[in-house]
C-alpha positions in Angstrom: -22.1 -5.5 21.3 -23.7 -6.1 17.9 -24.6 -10.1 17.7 -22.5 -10.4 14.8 -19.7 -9.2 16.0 -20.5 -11.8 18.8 -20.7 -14.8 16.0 -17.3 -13.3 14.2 -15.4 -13.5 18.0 -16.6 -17.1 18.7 -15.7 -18.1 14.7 -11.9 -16.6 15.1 -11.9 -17.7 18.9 -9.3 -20.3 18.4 -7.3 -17.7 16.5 -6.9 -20.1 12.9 -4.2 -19.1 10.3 -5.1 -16.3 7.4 -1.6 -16.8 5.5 0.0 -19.7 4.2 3.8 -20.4 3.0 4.5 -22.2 0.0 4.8 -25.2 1.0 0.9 -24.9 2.9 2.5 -24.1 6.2 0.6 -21.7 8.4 2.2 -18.1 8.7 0.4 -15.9 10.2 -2.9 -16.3 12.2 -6.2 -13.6 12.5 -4.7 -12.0 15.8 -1.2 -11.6 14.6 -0.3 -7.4 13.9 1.4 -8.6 10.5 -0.4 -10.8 8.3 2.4 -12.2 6.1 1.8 -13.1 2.4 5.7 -13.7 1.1 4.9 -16.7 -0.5 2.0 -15.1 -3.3 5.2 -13.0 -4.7 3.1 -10.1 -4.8 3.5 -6.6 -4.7 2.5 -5.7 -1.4 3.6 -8.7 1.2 2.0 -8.3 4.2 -0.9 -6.6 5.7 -0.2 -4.5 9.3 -2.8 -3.8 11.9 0.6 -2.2 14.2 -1.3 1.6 13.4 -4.9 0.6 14.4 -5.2 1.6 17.9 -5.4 -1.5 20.6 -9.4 -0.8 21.0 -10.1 -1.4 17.7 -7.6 -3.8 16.5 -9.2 -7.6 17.5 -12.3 -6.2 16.1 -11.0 -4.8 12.7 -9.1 -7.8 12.2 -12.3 -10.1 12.7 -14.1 -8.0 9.8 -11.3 -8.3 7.6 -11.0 -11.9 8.6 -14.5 -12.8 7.5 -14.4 -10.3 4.2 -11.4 -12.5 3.2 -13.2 -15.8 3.6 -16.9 -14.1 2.0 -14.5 -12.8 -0.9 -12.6 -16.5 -1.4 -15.7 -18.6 -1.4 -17.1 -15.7 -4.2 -14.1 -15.6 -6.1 -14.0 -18.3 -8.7 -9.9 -19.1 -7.9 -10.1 -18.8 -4.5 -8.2 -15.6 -4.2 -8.1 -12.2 -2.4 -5.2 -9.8 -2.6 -3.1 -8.3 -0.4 -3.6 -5.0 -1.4 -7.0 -5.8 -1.2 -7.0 -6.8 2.3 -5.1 -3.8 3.3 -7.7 -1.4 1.6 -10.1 -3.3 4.1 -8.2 -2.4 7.1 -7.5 1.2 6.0 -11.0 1.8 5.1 -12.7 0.5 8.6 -9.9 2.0 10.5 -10.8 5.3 8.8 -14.8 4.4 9.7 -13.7 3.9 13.8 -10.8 6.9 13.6 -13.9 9.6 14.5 -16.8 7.3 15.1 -14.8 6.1 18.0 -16.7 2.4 17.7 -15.1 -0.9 15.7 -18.0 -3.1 16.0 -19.3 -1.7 12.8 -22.5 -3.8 12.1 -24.2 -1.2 14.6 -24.0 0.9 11.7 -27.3 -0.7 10.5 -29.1 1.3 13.3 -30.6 4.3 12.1 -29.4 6.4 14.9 -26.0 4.6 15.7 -25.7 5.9 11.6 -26.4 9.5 12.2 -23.8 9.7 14.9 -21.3 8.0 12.6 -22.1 10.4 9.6 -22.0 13.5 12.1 -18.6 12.0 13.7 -17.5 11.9 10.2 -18.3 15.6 8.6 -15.5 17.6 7.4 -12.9 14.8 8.5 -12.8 13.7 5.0 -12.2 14.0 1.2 -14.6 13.3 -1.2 -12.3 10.1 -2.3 -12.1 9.3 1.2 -15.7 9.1 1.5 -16.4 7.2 -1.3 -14.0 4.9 -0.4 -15.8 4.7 3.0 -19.9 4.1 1.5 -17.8 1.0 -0.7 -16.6 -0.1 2.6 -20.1 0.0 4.0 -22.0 -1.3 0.9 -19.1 -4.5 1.4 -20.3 -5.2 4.8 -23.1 -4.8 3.4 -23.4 -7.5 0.8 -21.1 -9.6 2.6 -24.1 -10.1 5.6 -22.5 -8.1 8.2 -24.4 -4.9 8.1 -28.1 -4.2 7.0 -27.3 -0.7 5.2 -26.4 0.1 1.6 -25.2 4.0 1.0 -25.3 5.9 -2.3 -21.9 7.8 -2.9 -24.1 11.2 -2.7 -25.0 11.0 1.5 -21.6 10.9 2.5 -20.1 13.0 -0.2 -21.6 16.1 0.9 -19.7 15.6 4.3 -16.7 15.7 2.5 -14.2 18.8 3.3 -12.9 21.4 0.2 -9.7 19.6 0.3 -10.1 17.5 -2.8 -7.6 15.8 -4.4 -5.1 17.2 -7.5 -4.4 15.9 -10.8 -0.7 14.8 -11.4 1.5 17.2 -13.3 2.2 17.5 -16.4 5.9 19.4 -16.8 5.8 22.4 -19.4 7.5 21.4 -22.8 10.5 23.2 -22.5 10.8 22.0 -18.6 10.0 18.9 -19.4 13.0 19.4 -22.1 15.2 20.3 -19.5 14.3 17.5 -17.2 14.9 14.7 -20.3 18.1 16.6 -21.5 19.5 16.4 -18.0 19.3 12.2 -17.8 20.0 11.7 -21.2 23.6 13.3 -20.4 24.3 10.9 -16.8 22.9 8.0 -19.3 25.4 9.0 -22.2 28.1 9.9 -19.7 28.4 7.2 -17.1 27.0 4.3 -19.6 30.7 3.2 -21.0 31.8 3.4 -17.3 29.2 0.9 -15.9 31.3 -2.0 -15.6 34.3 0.0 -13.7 31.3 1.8 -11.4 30.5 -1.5 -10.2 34.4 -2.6 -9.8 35.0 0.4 -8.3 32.5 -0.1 -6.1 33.3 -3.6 -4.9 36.8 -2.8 -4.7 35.8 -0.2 -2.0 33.8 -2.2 0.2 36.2 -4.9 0.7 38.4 -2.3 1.5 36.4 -0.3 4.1 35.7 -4.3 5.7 39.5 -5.0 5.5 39.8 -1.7 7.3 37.4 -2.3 10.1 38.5 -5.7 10.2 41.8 -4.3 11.2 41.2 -1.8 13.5 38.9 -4.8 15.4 41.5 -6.8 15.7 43.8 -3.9 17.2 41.4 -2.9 19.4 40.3 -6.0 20.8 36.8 -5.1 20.6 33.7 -6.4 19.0 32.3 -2.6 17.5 33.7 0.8 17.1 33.0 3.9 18.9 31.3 6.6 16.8 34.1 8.9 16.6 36.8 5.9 15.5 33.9 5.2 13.2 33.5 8.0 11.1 37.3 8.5 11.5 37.7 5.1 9.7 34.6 6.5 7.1 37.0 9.3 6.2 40.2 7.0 5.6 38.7 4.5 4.0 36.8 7.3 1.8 39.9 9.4 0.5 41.9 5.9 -0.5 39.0 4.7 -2.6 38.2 7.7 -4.2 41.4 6.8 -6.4 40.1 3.8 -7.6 37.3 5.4 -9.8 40.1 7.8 -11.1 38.9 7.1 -14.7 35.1 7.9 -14.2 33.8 11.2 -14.6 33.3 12.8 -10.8 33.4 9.6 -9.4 32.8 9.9 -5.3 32.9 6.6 -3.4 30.7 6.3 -0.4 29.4 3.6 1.5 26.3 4.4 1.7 25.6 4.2 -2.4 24.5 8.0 -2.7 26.3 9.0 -5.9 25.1 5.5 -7.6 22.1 6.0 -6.1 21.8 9.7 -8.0 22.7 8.2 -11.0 20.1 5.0 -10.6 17.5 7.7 -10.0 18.4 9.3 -13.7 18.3 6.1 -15.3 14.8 5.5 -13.6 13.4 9.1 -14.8 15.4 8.2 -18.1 13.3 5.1 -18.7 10.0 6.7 -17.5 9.8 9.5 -19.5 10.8 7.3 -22.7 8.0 4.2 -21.4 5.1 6.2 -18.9 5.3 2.8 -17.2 4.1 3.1 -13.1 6.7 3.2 -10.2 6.1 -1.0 -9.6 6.3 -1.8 -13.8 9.4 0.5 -13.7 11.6 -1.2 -10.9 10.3 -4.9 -12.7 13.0 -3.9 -15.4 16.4 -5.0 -16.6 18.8 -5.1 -19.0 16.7 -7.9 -20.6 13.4 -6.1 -20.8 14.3 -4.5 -23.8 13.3 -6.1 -27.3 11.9 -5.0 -30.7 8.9 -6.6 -31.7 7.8 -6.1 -35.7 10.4 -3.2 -36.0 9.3 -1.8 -32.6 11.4 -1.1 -29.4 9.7 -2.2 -26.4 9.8 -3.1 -22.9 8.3 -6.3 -21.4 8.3 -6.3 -17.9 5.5 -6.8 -14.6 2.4 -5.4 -13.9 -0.2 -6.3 -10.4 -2.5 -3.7 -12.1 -6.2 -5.6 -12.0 -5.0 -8.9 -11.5 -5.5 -9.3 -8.1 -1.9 -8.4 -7.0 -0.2 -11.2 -9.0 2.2 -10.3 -11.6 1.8 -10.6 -15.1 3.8 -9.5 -18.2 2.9 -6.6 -19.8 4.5 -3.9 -22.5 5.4 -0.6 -23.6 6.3 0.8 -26.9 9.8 3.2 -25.6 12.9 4.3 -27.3 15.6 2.2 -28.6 17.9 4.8 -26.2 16.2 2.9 -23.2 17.9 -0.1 -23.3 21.6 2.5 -22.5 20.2 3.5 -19.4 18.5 -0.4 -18.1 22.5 -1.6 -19.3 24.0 1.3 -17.2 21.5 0.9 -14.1 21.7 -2.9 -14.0 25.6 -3.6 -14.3 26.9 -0.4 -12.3 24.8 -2.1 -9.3 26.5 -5.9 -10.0 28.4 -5.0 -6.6 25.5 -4.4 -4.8 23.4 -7.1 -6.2 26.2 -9.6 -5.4 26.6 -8.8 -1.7 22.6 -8.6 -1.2 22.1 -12.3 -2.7 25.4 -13.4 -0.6 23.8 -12.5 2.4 20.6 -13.7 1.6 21.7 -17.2 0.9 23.8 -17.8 4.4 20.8 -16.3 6.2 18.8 -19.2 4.3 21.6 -21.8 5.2 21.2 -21.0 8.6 17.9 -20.9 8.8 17.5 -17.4 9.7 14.9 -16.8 7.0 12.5 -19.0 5.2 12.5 -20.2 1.4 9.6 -17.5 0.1 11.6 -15.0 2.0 15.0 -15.8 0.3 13.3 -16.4 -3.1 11.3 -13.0 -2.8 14.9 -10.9 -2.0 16.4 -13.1 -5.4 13.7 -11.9 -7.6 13.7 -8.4 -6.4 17.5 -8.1 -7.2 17.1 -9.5 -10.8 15.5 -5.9 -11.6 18.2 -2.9 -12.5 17.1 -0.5 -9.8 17.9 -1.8 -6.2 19.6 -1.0 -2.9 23.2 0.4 -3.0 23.3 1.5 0.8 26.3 -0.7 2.1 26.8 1.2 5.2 27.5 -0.2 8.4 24.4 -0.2 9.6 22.0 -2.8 7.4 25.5 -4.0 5.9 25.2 -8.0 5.9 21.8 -7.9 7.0 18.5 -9.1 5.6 16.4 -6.1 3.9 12.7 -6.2 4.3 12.7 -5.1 0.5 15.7 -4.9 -2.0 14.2 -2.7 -4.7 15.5 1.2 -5.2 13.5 4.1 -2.9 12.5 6.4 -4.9 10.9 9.0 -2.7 11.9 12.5 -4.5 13.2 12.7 -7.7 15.4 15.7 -6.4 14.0 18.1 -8.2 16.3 20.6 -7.1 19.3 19.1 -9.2 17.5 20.1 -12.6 18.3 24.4 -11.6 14.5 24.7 -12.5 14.3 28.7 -12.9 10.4 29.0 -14.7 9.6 32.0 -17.1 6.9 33.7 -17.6 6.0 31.2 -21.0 6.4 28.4 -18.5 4.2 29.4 -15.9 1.7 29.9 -18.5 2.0 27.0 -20.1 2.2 25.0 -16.3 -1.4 26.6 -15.5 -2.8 26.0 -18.7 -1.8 22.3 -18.5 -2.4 22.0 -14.4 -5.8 23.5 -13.4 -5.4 21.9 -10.1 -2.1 23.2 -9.3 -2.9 26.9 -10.7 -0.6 29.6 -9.1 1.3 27.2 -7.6 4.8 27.6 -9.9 6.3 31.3 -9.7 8.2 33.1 -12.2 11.9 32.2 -11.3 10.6 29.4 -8.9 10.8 25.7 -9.7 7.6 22.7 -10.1 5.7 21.7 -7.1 6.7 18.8 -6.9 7.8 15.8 -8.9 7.1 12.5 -8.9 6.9 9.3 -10.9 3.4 9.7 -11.9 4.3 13.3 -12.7 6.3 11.7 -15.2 3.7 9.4 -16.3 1.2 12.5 -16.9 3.8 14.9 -18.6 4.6 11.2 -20.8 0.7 10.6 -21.8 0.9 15.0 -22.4 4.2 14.5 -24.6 2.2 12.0 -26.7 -0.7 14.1 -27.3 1.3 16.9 -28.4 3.2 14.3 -30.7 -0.2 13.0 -32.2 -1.6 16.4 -32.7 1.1 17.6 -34.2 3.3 15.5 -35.7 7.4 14.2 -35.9 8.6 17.9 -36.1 7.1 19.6 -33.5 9.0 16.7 -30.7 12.3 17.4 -32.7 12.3 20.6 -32.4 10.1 20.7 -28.6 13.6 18.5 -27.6 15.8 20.2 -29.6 17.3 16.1 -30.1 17.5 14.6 -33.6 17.6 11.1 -32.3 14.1 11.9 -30.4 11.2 10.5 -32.4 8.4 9.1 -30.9 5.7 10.0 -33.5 4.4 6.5 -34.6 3.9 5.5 -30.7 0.3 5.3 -30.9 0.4 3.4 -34.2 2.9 1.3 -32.6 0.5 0.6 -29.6 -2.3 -0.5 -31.7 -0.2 -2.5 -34.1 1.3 -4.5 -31.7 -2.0 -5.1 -29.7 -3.8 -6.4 -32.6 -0.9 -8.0 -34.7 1.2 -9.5 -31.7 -1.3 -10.4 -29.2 0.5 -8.5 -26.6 -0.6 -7.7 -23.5 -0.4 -3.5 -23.6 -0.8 -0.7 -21.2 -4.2 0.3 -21.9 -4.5 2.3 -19.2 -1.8 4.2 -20.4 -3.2 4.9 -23.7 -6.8 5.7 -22.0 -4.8 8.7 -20.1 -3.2 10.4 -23.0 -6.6 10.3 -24.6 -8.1 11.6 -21.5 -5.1 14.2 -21.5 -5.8 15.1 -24.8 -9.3 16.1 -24.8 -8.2 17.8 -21.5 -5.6 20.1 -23.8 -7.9 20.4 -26.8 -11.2 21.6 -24.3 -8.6 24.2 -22.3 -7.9 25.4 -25.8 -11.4 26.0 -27.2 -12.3 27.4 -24.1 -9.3 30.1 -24.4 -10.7 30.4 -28.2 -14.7 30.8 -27.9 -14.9 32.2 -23.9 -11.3 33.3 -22.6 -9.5 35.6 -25.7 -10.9 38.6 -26.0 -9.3 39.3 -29.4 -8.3 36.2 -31.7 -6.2 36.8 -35.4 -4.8 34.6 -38.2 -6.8 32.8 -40.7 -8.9 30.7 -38.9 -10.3 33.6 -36.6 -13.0 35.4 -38.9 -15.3 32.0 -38.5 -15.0 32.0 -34.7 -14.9 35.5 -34.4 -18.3 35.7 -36.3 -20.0 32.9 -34.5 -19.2 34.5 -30.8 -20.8 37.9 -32.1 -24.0 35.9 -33.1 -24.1 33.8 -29.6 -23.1 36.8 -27.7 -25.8 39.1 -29.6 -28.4 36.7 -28.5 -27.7 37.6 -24.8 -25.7 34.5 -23.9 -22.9 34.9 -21.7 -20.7 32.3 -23.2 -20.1 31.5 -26.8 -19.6 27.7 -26.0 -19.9 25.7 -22.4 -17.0 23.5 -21.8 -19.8 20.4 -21.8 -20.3 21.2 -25.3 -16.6 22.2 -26.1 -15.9 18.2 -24.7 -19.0 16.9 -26.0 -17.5 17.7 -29.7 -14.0 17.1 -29.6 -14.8 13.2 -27.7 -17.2 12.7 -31.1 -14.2 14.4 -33.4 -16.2 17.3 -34.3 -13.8 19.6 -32.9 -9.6 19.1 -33.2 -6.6 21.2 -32.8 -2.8 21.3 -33.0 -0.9 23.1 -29.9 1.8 25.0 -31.9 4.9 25.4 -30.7 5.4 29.0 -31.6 2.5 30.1 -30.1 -1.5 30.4 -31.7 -3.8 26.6 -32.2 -3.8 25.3 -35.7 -7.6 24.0 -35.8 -7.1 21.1 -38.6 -5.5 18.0 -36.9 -4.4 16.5 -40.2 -1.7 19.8 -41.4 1.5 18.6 -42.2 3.5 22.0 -41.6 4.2 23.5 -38.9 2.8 27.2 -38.9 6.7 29.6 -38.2 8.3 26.2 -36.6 11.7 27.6 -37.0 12.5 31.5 -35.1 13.4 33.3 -38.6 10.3 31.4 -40.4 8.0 34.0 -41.9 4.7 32.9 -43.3 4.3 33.5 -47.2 0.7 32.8 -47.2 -1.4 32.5 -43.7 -3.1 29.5 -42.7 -6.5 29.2 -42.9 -6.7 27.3 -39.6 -4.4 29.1 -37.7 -5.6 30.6 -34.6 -4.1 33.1 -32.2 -5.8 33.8 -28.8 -4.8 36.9 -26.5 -2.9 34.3 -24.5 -0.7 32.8 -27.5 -0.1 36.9 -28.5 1.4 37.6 -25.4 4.0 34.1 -25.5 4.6 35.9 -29.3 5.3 39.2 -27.6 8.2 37.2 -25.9 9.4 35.8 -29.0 9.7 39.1 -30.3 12.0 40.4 -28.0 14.2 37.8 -28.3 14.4 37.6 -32.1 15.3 41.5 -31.9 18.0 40.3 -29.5 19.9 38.2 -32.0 19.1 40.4 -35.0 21.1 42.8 -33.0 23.8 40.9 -31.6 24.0 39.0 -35.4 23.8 42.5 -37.0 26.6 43.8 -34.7 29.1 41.9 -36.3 28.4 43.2 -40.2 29.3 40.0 -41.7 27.2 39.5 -44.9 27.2 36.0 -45.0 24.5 36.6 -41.9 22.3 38.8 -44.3 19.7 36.6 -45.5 19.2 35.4 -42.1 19.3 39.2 -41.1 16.3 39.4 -43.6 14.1 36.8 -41.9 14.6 37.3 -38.5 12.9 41.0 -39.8 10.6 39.8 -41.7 9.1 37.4 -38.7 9.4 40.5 -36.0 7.1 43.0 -38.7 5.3 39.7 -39.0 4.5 39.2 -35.4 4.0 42.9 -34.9 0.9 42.9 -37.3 -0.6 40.0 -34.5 0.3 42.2 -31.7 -1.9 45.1 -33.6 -4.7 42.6 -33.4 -3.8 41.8 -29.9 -3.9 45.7 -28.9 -0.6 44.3 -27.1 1.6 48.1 -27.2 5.1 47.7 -28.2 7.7 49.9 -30.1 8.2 49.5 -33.9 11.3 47.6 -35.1 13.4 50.0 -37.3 16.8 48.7 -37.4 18.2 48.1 -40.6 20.6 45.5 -41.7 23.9 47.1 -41.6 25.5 45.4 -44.7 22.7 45.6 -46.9 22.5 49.5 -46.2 
C-alpha cells in the first residue's frame, strides 16, 4: 500500500460528513454508498459508489474525498459539483475496472504504469482515455500521484470504436417529424383542461373502486388476477368521461398523456434546440417576447458548476400552445404528486430539501403521469418526464432514395446506416438539437423561402433567428445559449466543406452557370499531377475566413453566392429564364433532379389526363422544367428517355 493512500485512510478514519442539508446538518458521510446533495438543488443529487465493486469502493471514495476538499480549498466559493464528483468516481472506477488495483498513487511507479497502460489497451475509446490521462493529470496536481500524461500515450491504446456525431434528420424527415407534433399540439391544445379533468375524475374512481372491493374483501391488498380485473372495470367506465376529446384512452398508468407530453417535448425542441435538462425547466410561464422576439427563459447547470441559472432561447410564438397543453393536461398529476409529498413531509417521512426539491420539479410542464398502483401515493426519487425514446416508430418513417442521400451527406458518422424504405437510427433529444442547429444553417444560407417551402407551413419562419440571437445578447443583456449558436456554426461549415468537397473532388461532371470556373480550375490542378483539386483543410480553411460560401438548394445543385435573394426553380413547374451564374450542379444533385423528373412527368400526365384547359399554362411549365432538367441530365451523362407528350388541349 502506497503511503498516501495510508495518510488518506487515517484522514477519513473517523468517517466525517461530505454532504450537508440546508440547514448545515450532516447527510451523508465518506463511507456512505450514496453521497446525497438534495439540498444544492442541482441537477444531479447524489453521487453512488453502489456499482464500484466492494474491493475498490473504501479506496475510491477516499480519492474522491480528498479531490473534493483539494478542489474546495482551490475554488474561490468553496464549491464542487455533483456532477463533478461523480466524473471522479466514474473515471477512477474505469482506471481500477482492468488494472485490477484502487490505490492509484502507485501509478507514479514506472512499472506499476506499464502494467496499468497494458491492462488498459483496447478496453477503451479515445474519449474514454482522454478522460482517463485528466483523471491522472488531477491526482496529479492535486499531490496524490507523481505522473502527468499527455492525451497522445494513452490515445493510441484506444480501440476503433470511436464515438458518433448526433444526427441531423434529412429536411423532408425532419418535415415529417415537426408536421406530426404540430397536429397533437393543434389537436389536443383546446382539450387540455378536460385531459386533466378527465384524468382526475378517473383516479378517484379507480381508488373509490379498490376502496370498495377492500372493504368487501376484508383484506389489506388484491390478488393479481382481482387486480387487473378491477384495471379493466375501472378502465371501460372512464373511458366515457373523455368522450369529447379526440381518441381519448384512460389509463392509469399515464401512457396516452405521456405520448402526447413526449410531442409537446419534441414540439418545443425542434422550435428552441434547448438540451434535455433546459427543456424539462419549462412551463407555461417560460414563454415571453422580448423587443418583438418570442423567447423562452428557463434553467441551465451548463458551466456553472451544476447550479441553475437562467438562460434563453429565441423559439416560435407556436411554442407557448404546446408548454400551455403539456403543463395544464398534467394539473391532475401534479396535484396528486405535491399531495403526497407534503403528508410525507408532515409525517416526517422525508426531509425539507427533499420535499422542496419534488415542488420545484413539478412546477415544470413535463412530469410524471404514471398513477398506477404501484408508486401510486408514494414518494418519487425524481418527478420530471422520462424521456428515454422518442418512439420513433410512431412517425411511419419509410426513407427514399433522396433521403438516404441527403442522411449520409449530413451524417458521415452514421453512413449506411438508414436504408431505402427503413426508418433513422435512432432519435434522441440531442438528435433534435443537431437537426435544430442544421435547420438554422439551411435558414441562414438560404433564406425565409426555402423553410416555407422545406415545411410546406406558412406560419413557419424562423429566418431572423440568428439576428434575433445577437440582438438580444447585445441589446438586452441576456444570458444566451452560446453554445447553441457555436454548433450551428460548427454545423454549417460542416455542410458548406461536404459540399465543396462533392464540387472540387467528388462530381465527376458539374453544369449550370457557376461550373465553367470550377470546372477550369480542377483541369489546371489535376494537369499538374495532383490527385485532388482542393483538400478538405483547405476547403475549411476558406469557408471559416468567408472566402468560400454556398446555399444548399432545395431543388437540388449549390448556389455558390450566400447573399442571392431567389431561389434557383424553388417551386416544381419553375423554369429558369436566364441561368444563374452561381449555380452549381454536382453528379450527386443530377441524380436527386433525375427524381424530380419522374415525378413532374407523373402529374403532367395525370393533370393532362383530364383535358381541362384551365390546367394549360401549368401544363406548359411543368414541360418546360422536365426539357429543362433533361439538358442537366445530358451534362450528367445520367440516360433517360425524351419527354414527348404533348398537352392535349393545346394540340
Amino acid at each position: 500500500m502506497s503511503n498516501i493512500l495510508l495518510k488518506l485512510q487515517e484522514e477519513f478514519d473517523e468517517n466525517p460528513f461530505v454532504s450537508f442539508d440546508s440547514s448545515d446538518q450532516g447527510v451523508s458521510r465518506v463511507y456512505d454508498d450514496t453521497w446525497d446533495y438534495t439540498a444544492r438543488n442541482e441537477s444531479r443529487r447524489t453521487v453512488s459508489f453502489t456499482a464500484v465493486p466492494e474491493s475498490h469502493r473504501a479506496n475510491i471514495q477516499r480519492y474522491v474525498g480528498k479531490l473534493l476538499e483539494y478542489s474546495m480549498d482551490k475554488s474561490t466559493d468553496n464549491h464542487v459539483s455533483v456532477s463533478q464528483m461523480a466524473r471522479w468516481q466514474e473515471k477512477l472506477q474505469s482506471i481500477s475496472k482492468y488494472w485490477g488495483k484502487s490505490d492509484f498513487s502507485l501509478l507514479s511507479n514506472n512499472t506499476e504504469w506499464r502494467k496499468f497502460k497494458s491492462s488498459i489497451k483496447g478496453h477503451y475509446t479515445q474519449v474514454t482515455m482522454d478522460s482517463i490521462a485528466s483523471m491522472i493529470n488531477t491526482l496529479n496536481a492535486a499531490g496524490l500521484l507523481d505522473r502527468y500524461v499527455k492525451l497522445s500515450e494513452l490515445r493510441v491504446l484506444a480501440n476503433n470504436k470511436g464515438s458518433k456525431q448526433y444526427i441531423a434528420m434529412p429536411s423532408t424527415i425532419h418535415a415529417k417529424v415537426l408536421q406530426r407534433v404540430i397536429d397533437t399540439v393543434e389537436t389536443y391544445h383546446p382539450h387540455r383542461l378536460e385531459i386533466s379533468a378527465a384524468m382526475s375524475k378517473g383516479i378517484k374512481l379507480r381508488d373509490s373502486e379498490l376502496a370498495n372491493e377492500l372493504s368487501k374483501l376484508h383484506v389489506s391488498n388484491l390478488p393479481v388476477n382481482k387486480v387487473m380485473l378491477l384495471n379493466k372495470r375501472v378502465a371501460r367506465q372512464a373511458h366515457k368521461l373523455g368522450e369529447a376529446i379526440p381518441e381519448y384512452r384512460f389509463d392509469q398508468t399515464g401512457k396516452w398523456v405521456h405520448g402526447i407530453l413526449k410531442d409537446c417535448l419534441m414540439y418545443v425542441a425542434l422550435f428552441s434546440g434547448a438540451r434535455r435538462t433546459e427543456l424539462l425547466s419549462f412551463n407555461h410561464n417560460s414563454y415571453h417576447v422580448i423587443a418583438g422576439v418570442p423567447v423562452l427563459q428557463g434553467k441551465t447547470y451548463k458551466a456553472n458548476k451544476g447550479v441553475a441559472k437562467t438562460e434563453t432561447w429565441v423559439t416560435h410564438p407556436t411554442a407557448l400552445k404546446a408548454l400551455e397543453l403539456a403543463y395544464d393536461m398534467t394539473q391532475y398529476a401534479r396535484d396528486i404528486h405535491k399531495a403526497v409529498l407534503n403528508d410525507a413531509f408532515g409525517n416526517g417521512d422525508i426531509t425539507k430539501d427533499a420535499c422542496q426539491r419534488g415542488i420545484r420539479q413539478l412546477s415544470s410542464a413535463f412530469i410524471s403521469t404514471n398513477m398506477g398502483m404501484d408508486s401510486y401515493g408514494k414518494v418519487r426519487s425524481a418527478y420530471l418526464l422520462d424521456v428515454k425514446g422518442l418512439n420513433l416508430e410512431k412517425f411511419g418513417i419509410v426513407a427514399t432514395p433522396e433521403e438516404v442521400d441527403e442522411f449520409n451527406f449530413l451524417n458521415p458518422d452514421w453512413y449506411g446506416e438508414m436504408a431505402v424504405g427503413g426508418s433513422l437510427p435512432k432519435l434522441s433529444l440531442h438528435d433534435l438539437r443537431r437537426s435544430f442547429a442544421v435547420f438554422l444553417v439551411r435558414n441562414r444560407l438560404g433564406n425565409a423561402q426555402t423553410i416555407k417551402y422545406q415545411f410546406k407551413h406558412k406560419n413557419i419562419n424562423m429566418s431572423h433567428w440568428y439576428a434575433n440571437y445577437a440582438q438580444l445578447a447585445r441589446a438586452e443583456d441576456l444570458l444566451m445559449d452560446e453554445s447553441l449558436m457555436i454548433e450551428a456554426n460548427e454545423a454549417m461549415e460542416e455542410l458548406a466543406v461536404e459540399a465543396f468537397d462533392d464540387i472540387y473532388n467528388g462530381s465527376e461532371n458539374l453544369s449550370g452557370g457557376g461550373s465553367k470556373g470550377i470546372m477550369k480550375e480542377k483541369e489546371e490542378r489535376l494537369g499538374l499531377g495532383e490527385t485532388i483539386v482542393m483538400s478538405r483543410e483547405e476547403i475549411k480553411a476558406l469557408v471559416k475566413n468567408g472566402s468560400k460560401s454556398i446555399v444548399l438548394l432545395p431543388t437540388g445543385g449549390y448556389c455558390t453566392n450566400s447573399e442571392c435573394e431567389r431561389l434557383c426553380s424553388i417551386e416544381s413547374f419553375a423554369a429558369e429564364d436566364k441561368p444563374c451564374s452561381h449555380l452549381v450542379i454536382t453528379d450527386k444533385s443530377a441524380k436527386g433532379m433525375a427524381a424530380q423528373r419522374k415525378r413532374l412527368i407523373k402529374a403532367f400526365t395525370d393533370m393532362n389526363d383530364m383535358s381541362d384547359y384551365a390546367y394549360s399554362r401549368i401544363l406548359v411549365g411543368y414541360k418546360e422544367k422536365i426539357c429543362h432538367i433533361e439538358h442537366t441530365l445530358k451534362d450528367h451523362k445520367i440516360p433517360f428517355e425524351p419527354f414527348t407528350q404533348q398537352i392535349k388541349v393545346l394540340a
